[in-house]
SEKE-823573 format. One line per field, with one value per residue (C-alpha): residue number from 0; x negated, y, z negated; residue in three letters. Coordinates in steps of 0.05 Angstrom, whole numbers, plus 5000, padded with zeros to 4 digits. Each point is the difference from the previous one (the first is absolute). Example, Ala and Ser with C-alpha at 12.3 -4.5 7.8 and 13.67 -1.06 7.14 Angstrom:
residues 2
resi [0 | 1]
u [4754 | 4973]
v [4910 | 5069]
w [4844 | 5013]
resn [ala | ser]
This chain:
residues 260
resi [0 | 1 | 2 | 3 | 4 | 5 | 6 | 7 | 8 | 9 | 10 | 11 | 12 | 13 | 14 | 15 | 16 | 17 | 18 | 19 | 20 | 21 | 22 | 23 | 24 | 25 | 26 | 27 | 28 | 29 | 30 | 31 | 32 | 33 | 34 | 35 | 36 | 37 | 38 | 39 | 40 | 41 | 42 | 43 | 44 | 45 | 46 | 47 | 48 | 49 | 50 | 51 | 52 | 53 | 54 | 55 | 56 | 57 | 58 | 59 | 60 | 61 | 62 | 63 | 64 | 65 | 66 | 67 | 68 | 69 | 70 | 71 | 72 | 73 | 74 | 75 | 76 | 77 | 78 | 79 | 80 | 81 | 82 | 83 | 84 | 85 | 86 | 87 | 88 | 89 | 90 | 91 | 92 | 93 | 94 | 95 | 96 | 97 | 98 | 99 | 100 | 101 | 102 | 103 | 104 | 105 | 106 | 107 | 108 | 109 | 110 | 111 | 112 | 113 | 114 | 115 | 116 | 117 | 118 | 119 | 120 | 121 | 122 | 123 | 124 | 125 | 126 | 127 | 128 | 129 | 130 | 131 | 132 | 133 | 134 | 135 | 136 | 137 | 138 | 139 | 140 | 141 | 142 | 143 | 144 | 145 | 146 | 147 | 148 | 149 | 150 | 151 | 152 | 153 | 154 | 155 | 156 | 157 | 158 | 159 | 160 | 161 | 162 | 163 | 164 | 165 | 166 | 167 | 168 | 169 | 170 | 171 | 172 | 173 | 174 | 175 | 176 | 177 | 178 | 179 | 180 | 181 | 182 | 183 | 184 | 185 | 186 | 187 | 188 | 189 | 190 | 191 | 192 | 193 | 194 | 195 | 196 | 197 | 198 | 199 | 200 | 201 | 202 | 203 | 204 | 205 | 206 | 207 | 208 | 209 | 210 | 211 | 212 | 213 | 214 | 215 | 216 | 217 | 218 | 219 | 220 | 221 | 222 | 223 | 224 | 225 | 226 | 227 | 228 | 229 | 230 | 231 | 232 | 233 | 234 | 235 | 236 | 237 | 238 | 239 | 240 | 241 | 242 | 243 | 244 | 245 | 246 | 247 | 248 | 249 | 250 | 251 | 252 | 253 | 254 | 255 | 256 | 257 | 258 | 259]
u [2222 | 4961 | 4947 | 5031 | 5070 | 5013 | 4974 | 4969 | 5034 | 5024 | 4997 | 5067 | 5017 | 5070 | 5008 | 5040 | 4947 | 4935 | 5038 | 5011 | 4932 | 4956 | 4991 | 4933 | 5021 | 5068 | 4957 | 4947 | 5064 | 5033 | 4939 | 4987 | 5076 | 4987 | 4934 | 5038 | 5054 | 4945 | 4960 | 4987 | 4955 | 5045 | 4974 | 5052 | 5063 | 4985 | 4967 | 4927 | 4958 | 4936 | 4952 | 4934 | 5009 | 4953 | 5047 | 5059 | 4958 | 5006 | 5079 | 5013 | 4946 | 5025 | 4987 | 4934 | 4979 | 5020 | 5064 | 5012 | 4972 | 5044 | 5055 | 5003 | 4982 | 5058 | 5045 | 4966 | 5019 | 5073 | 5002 | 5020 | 4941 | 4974 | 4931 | 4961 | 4934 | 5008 | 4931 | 4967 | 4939 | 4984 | 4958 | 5048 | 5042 | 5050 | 5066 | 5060 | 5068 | 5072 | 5058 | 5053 | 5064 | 5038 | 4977 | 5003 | 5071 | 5014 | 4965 | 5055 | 5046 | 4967 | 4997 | 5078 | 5015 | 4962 | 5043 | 5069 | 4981 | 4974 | 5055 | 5047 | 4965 | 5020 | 5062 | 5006 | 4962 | 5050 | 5057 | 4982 | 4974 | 5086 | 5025 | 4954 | 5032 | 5066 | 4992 | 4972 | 5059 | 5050 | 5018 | 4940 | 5002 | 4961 | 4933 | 4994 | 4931 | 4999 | 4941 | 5006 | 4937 | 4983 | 4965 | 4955 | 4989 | 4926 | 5068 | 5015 | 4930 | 4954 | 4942 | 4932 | 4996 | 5070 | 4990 | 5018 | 5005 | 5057 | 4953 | 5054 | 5062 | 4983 | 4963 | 5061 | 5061 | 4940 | 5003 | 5077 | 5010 | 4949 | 5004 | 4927 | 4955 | 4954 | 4969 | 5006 | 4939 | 4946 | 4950 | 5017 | 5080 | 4986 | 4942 | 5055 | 5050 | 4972 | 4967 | 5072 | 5029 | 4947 | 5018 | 5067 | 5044 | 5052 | 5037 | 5054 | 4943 | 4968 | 5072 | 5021 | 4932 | 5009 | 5073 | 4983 | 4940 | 5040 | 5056 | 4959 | 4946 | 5027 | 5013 | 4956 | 4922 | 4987 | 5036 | 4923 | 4990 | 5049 | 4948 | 4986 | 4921 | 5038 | 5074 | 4966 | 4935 | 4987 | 5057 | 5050 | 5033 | 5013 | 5038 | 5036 | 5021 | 5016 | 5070 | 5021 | 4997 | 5002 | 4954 | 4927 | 4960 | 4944 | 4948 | 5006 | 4986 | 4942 | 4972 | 5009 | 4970 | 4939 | 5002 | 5013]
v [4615 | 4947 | 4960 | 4938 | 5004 | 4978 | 5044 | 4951 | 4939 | 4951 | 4921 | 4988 | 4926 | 4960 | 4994 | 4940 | 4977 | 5013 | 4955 | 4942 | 4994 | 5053 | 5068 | 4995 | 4945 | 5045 | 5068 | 4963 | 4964 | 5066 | 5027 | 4941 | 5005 | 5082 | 4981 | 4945 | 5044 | 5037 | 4944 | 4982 | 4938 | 4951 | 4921 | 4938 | 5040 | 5037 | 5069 | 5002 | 5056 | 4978 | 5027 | 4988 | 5012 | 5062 | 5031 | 4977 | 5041 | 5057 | 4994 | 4975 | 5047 | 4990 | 4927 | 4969 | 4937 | 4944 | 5035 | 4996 | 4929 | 4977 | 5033 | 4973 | 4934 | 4995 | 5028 | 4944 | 4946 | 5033 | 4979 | 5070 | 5024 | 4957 | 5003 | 4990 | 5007 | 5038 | 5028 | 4997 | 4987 | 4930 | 5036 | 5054 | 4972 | 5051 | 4983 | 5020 | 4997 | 4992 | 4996 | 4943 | 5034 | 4936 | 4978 | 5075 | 4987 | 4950 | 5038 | 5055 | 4946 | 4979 | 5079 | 5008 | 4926 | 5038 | 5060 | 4967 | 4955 | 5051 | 5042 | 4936 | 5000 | 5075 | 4992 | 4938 | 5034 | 5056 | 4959 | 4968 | 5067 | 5028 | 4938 | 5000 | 5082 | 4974 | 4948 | 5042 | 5039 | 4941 | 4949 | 4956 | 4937 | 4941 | 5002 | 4988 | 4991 | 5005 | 4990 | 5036 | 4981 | 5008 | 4944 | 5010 | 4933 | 4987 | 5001 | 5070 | 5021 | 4991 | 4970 | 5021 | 4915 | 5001 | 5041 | 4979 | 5033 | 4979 | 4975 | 4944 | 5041 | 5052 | 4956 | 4967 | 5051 | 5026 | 4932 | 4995 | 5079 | 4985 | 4929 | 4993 | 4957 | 5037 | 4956 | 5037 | 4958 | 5042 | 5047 | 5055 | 4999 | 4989 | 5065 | 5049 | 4969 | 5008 | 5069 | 5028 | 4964 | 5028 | 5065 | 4990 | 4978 | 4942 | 4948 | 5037 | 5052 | 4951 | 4970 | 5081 | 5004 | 4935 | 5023 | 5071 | 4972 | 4946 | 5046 | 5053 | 4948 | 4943 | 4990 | 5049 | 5004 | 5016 | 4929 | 4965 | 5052 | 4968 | 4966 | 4998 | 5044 | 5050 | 4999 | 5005 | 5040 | 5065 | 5025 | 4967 | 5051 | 5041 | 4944 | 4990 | 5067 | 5012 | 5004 | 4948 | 5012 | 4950 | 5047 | 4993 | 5063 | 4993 | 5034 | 4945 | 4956 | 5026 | 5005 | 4923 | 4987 | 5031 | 4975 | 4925]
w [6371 | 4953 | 5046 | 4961 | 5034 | 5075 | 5054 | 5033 | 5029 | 4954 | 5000 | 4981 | 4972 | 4978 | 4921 | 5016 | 5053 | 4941 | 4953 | 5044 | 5024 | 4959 | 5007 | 5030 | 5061 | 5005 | 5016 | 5044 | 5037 | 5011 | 5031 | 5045 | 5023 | 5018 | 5042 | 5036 | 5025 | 5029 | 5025 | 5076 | 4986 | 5021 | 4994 | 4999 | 5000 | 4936 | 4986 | 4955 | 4975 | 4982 | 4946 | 4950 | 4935 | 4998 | 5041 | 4951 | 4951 | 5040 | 5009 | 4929 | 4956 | 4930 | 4999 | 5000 | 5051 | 4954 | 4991 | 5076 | 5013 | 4945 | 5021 | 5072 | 4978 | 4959 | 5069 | 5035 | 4939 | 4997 | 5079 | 5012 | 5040 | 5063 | 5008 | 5067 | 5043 | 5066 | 4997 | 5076 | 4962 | 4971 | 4943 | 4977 | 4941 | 4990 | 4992 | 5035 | 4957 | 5017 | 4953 | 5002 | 5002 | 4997 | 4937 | 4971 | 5013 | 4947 | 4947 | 5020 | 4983 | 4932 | 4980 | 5026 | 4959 | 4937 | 5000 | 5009 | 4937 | 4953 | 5016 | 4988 | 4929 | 4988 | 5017 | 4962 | 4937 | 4998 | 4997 | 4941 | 4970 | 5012 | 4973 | 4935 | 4997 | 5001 | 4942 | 4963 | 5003 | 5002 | 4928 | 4989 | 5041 | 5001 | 5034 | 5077 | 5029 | 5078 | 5044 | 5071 | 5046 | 5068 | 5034 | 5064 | 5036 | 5043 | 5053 | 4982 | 5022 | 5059 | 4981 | 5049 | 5002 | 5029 | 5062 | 5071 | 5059 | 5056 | 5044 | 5023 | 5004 | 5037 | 5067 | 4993 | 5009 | 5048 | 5047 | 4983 | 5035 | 5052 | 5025 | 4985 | 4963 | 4953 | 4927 | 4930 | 4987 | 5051 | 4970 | 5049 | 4992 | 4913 | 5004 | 5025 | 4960 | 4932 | 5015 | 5018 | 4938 | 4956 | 5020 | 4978 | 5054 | 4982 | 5052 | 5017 | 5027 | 5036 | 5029 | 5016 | 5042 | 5045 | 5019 | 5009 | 5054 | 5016 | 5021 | 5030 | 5050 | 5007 | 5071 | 5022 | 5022 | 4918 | 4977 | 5004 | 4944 | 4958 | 4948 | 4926 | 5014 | 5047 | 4953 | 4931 | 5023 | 4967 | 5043 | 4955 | 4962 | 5068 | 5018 | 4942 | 4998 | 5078 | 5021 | 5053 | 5078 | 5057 | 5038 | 4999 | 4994 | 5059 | 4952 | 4941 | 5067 | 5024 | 4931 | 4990 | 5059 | 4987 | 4931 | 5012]
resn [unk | unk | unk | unk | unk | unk | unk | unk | unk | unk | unk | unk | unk | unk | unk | unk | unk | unk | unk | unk | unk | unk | unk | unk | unk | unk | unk | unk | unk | unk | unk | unk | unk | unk | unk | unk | unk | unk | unk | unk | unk | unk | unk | unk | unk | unk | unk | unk | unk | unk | unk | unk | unk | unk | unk | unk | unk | unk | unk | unk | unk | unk | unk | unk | unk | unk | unk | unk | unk | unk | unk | unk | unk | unk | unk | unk | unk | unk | unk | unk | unk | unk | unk | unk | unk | unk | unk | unk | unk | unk | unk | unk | unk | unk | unk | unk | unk | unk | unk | unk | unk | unk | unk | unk | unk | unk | unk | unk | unk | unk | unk | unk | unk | unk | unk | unk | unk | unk | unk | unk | unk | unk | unk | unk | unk | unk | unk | unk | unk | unk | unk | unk | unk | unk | unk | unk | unk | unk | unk | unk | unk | unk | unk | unk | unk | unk | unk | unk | unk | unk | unk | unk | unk | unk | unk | unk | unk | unk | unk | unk | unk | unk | unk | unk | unk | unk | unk | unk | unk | unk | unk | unk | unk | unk | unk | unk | unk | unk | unk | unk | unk | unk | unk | unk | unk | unk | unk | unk | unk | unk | unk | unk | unk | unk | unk | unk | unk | unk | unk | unk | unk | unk | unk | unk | unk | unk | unk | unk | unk | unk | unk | unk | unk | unk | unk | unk | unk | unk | unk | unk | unk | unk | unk | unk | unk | unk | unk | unk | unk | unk | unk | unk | unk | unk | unk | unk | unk | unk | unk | unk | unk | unk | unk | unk | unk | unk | unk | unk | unk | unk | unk | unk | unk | unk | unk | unk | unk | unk | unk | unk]
């Protein structure tokens, strides 16, 4: 086979992701999102990989060094890629790199917003092409000029600027299920909160994981576990997913114990 075709492993990238953000940030991006499934350097409630850009060389070999820096800057200005120091050293600068899911989930909405209006403008383009057909085959009548357009309001789209996370909601229906008396307004309960959201995970995930604890510890030795850190830890989508059970496995005990 020709050495130019795929033996080895591809880096595979969304067409629809390149043009919404540029083909460079959308191959870098996909590559950041592969390493962070395979990740165990977990800091805040959020996976990182770390690395220098000599060794982005090494994993990106057709570009050259101001290629990378300015690609990753321009990740960094989109607000798409977290950046952070977790080095135990004071002097070691490299930087460890996280992507915000949450916010990568409104430029799914812009690209989704994109394709419903220029396929609006097909459609709306070859209705006027089979009614110009027909009067060309019809008596002349007098001319008719009509002007289809498709507006997209700064509603239509989620803007980076108008991002929130459901800080206050979600301690609420917490305290509401639990008769507690946790703050939206903490760093601790916010850290989780935004890392989970980031990821992906909406309200009604959050709300699905309080009553699936709530109906599984509380009133039982495990109910003190009932807390945002513990709830919407790295645990979270296990929860979300589990089925309900009023029974409390005495492993998932133990291992709390010894973990808080």
């Amino acid at each position: 086979m020709n050495n130019l075709l795929i033996d080895d492993y591809p880096i595979l990238v969304l067409p629809k992701l390149a043009s919404e953000i540029g083909l460079n940030e959308a191959i870098v991006l996909q590559q950041i999102h592969y390493w962070l499934k395979k990740s165990n350097h977990n800091h805040d409630g959020r996976l990182w990989i770390y690395n220098s850009y000599k060794e982005w060389e090494n994993h990106f070999p057709f570009w050259s060094n101001a290629t990378i820096r300015r690609t990753i800057a321009s990740l960094e200005k989109q607000k798409l890629l977290i950046v952070s120091n977790y080095n135990k050293a004071g002097f070691d600068k490299t930087k460890w790199y996280s992507i915000n899911y949450y916010l990568l989930e409104g430029v799914s909405k812009r690209v989704a917003q994109n394709e419903q209006t220029y396929c609006s403008k097909r459609a709306n383009g070859m209705s006027q092409i089979e009614q110009m057909e027909q009067l060309k085959m019809s008596k002349p009548i007098p001319e008719t000029t009509q002007e289809t357009t498709t507006e997209i309001t700064s509603k239509d789209i989620l803007s980076p600027s108008s991002t929130t996370y459901p800080y206050r909601d979600v301690i609420d229906y917490l305290n509401q299920q639990t008769g507690k008396h946790y703050k939206s307004t903490t760093k601790k309960n916010q850290t989780v909160i935004r890392a989970r959201s980031d990821e992906g995970f909406n309200l009604d995930d959050f709300k699905k994981v309080i009553d699936n604890k709530v109906a599984e510890w509380k009133g039982t030795d495990m109910e003190k576990y009932l807390r945002p850190e513990t709830l919407f830890g790295t645990k979270f989508e296990g929860y979300l997913n589990q089925q309900q059970s009023n029974a409390v496995d005495e492993d998932w005990r133990k291992q709390y114990e010894e973990v808080f």
